[in-house]
C-alpha positions as CSV (number, residue, x, y, z in Angstrom):
1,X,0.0,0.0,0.0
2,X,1.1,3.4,-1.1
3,X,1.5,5.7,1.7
4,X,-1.1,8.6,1.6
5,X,-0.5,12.6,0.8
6,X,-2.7,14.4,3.4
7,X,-2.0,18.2,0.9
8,X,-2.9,20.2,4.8
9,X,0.2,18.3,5.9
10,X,2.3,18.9,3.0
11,X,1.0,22.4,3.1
12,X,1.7,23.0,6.6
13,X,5.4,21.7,5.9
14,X,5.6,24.7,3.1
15,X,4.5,27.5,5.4
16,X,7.1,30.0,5.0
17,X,4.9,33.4,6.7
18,X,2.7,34.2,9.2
19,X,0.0,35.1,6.6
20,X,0.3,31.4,4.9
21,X,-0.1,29.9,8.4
22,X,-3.1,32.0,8.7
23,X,-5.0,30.9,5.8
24,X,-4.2,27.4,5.9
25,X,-5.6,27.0,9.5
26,X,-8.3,28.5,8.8
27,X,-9.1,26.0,6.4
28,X,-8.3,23.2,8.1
29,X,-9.5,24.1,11.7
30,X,-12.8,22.3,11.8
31,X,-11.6,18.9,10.5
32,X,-8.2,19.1,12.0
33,X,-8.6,16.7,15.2
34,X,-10.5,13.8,13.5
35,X,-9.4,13.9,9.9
36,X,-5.8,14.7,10.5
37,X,-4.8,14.0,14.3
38,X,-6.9,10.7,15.0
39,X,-7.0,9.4,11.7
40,X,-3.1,10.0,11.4
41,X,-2.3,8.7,14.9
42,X,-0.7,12.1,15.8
43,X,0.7,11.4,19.4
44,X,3.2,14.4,19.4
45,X,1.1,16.6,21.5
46,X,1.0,13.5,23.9
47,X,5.1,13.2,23.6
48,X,5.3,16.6,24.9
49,X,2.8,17.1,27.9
50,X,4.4,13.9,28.8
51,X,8.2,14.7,28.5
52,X,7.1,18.3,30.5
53,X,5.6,16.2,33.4
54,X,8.1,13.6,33.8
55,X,10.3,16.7,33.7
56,X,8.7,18.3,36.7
57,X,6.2,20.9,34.9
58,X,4.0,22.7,36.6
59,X,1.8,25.5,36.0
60,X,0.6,28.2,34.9
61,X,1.6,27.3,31.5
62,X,1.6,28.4,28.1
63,X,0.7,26.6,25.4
64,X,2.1,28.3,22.1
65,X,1.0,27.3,19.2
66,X,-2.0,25.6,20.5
67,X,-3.7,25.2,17.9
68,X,-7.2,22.9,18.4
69,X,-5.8,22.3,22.0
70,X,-4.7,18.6,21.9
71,X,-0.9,19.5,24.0
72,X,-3.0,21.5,26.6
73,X,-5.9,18.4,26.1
74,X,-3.2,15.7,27.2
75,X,-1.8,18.2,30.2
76,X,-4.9,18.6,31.5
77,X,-5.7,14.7,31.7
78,X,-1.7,14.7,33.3
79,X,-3.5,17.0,36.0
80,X,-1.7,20.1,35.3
81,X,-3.1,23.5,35.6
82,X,-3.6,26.1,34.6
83,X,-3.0,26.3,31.0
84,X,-3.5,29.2,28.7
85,X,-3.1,29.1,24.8
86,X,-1.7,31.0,22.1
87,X,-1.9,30.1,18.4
88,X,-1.5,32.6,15.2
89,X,-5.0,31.3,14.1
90,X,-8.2,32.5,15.3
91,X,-9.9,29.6,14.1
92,X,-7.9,27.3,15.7
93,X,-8.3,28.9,19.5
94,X,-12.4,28.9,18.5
95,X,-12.4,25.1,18.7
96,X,-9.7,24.7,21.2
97,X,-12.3,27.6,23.8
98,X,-14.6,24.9,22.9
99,X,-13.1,22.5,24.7
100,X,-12.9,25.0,28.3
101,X,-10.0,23.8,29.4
102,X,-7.6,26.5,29.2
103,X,-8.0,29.5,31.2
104,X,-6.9,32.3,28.8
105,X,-6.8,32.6,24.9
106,X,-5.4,34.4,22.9
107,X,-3.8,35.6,19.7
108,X,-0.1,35.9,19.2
109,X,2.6,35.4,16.3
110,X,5.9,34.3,17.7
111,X,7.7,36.4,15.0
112,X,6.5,39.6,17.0
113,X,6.0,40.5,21.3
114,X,3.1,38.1,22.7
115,X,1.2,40.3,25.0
116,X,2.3,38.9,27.9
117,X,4.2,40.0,31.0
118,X,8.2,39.2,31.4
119,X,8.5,36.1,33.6
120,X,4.9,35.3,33.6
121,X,4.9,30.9,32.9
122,X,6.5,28.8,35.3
123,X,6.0,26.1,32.3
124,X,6.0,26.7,28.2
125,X,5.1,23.5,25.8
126,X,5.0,23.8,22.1
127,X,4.1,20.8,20.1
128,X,4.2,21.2,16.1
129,X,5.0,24.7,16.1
130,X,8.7,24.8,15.9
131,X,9.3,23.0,12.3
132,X,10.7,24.6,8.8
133,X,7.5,26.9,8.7
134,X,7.8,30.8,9.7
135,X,8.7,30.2,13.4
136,X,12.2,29.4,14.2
137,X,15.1,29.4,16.2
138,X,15.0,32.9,16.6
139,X,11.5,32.8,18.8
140,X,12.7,31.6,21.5
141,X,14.2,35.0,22.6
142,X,10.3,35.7,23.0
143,X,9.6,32.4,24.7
144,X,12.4,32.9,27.4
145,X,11.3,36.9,28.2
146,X,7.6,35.1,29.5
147,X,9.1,32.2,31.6
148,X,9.7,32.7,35.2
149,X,13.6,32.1,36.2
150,X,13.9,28.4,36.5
151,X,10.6,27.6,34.3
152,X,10.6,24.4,32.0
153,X,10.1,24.2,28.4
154,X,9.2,21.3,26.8
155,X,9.6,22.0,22.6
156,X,9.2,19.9,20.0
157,X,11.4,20.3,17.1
158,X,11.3,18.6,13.5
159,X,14.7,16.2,13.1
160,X,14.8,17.3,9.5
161,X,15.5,20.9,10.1
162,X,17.3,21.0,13.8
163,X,20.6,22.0,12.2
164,X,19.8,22.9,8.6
165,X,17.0,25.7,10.6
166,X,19.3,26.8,13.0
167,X,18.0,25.0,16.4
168,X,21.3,23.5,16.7
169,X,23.0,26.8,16.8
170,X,20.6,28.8,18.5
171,X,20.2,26.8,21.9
172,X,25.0,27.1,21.5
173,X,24.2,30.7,21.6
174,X,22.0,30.2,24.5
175,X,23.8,28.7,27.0
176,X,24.4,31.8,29.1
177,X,20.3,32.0,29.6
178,X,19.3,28.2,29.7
179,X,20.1,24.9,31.7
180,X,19.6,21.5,32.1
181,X,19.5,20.8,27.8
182,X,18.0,17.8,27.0
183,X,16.8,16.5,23.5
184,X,14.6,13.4,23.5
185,X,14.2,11.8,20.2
186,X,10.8,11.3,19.3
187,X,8.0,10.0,16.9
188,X,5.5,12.4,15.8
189,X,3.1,9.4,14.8
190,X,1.9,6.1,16.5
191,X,1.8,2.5,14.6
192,X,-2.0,3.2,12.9
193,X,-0.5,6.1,10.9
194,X,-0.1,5.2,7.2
195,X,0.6,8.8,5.7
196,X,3.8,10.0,3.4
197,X,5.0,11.3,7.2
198,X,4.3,8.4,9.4
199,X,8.0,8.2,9.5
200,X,8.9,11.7,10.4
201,X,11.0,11.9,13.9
202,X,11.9,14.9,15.9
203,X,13.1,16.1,19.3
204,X,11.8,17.3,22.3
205,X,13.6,19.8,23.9
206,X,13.5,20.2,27.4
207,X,15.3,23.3,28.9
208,X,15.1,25.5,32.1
209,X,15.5,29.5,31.5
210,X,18.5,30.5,34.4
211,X,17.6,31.5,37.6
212,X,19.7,34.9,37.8
């Protein structure tokens, strides 16, 4: 059997600005849990909330990139709280409110200032955000001014592009402002997936911002 080309995947692997990332998920928003994460056996949102709790996460969190909520989903059900949620797409955060787990949603584009206090998370996950698309390496400047000295991060990062992206290099130049690096090697999909990308690996960065 041939594997199957899901073209919302493929597209979301091509996303090179905030304003593509905008109009695909708007698209895909209403089917996106059932006819892309259950029927593709997505279990990176699970990989992360579980790598942040073994970890010692606690809240409040932020979930960036929340998309339909599934990270903040599998947090919750890990019995840690509260979450709240930002994704680029509007569309997205309307089915993830309907799910009233998270305690504050809002909009925010990693490439610009989240409106959010400095040092505000104890805990920041991120599961499918961080890939080839618009956000890289370079977020994480943003992501470190809202964590509280000593909060985790638990961020998943596409294998493919670690280095060729810039990840690699970016958490070198970081050293002075994180600790306790860790990269846990990952699946993005469980053994029912059958898609072109039912292969595709990637890490799980877990890091703690300095306390100084």
């Amino acid at each position: 059997m041939c594997p199957k080309s899901d073209p919302n995947l493929e597209a979301a692997y091509a996303l090179q600005t905030p304003e593509d990332s905008r109009r695909l998920y708007a698209e895909w928003a209403q089917s996106y849990d059932d006819d892309f994460a259950l029927a593709s056996d997505y279990v990176l949102p699970q990989e992360v909330a579980q790598h942040f709790a073994s970890a010692g996460g606690i809240g409040p969190v932020l979930d960036i990139g929340a998309g339909t909520g599934l990270c903040g989903q599998a947090l919750q059900a890990l019995q840690i709280t509260p979450i709240d949620a930002t994704d680029i797409s509007s569309e997205m955060l309307n089915i993830a409110r309907q799910k009233s787990f998270y305690r504050r949603l809002f909009l925010g584009d990693l490439t610009k200032q989240l409106d959010v206090a400095d040092n505000t998370y104890a805990g920041i996950v991120s599961s499918g955000t961080f890939t080839n698309g618009h956000v890289g390496p370079d977020a994480f400047d943003e992501v470190l001014r809202i964590t509280r000295p000593d909060g985790l991060l638990a961020i998943s990062i596409n294998a493919q592009h670690f280095g060729s992206a810039g990840f690699e290099a970016k958490f070198a130049a970081l050293t002075p402002r994180i600790t306790d690096l860790q990269l846990h090697k990952i699946r993005f999909y469980g053994p029912k997936a059958t898609s072109a990308h039912k292969d595709d690996t990637g890490f799980v960065a877990l890091f703690r911002k300095r306390n100084s």
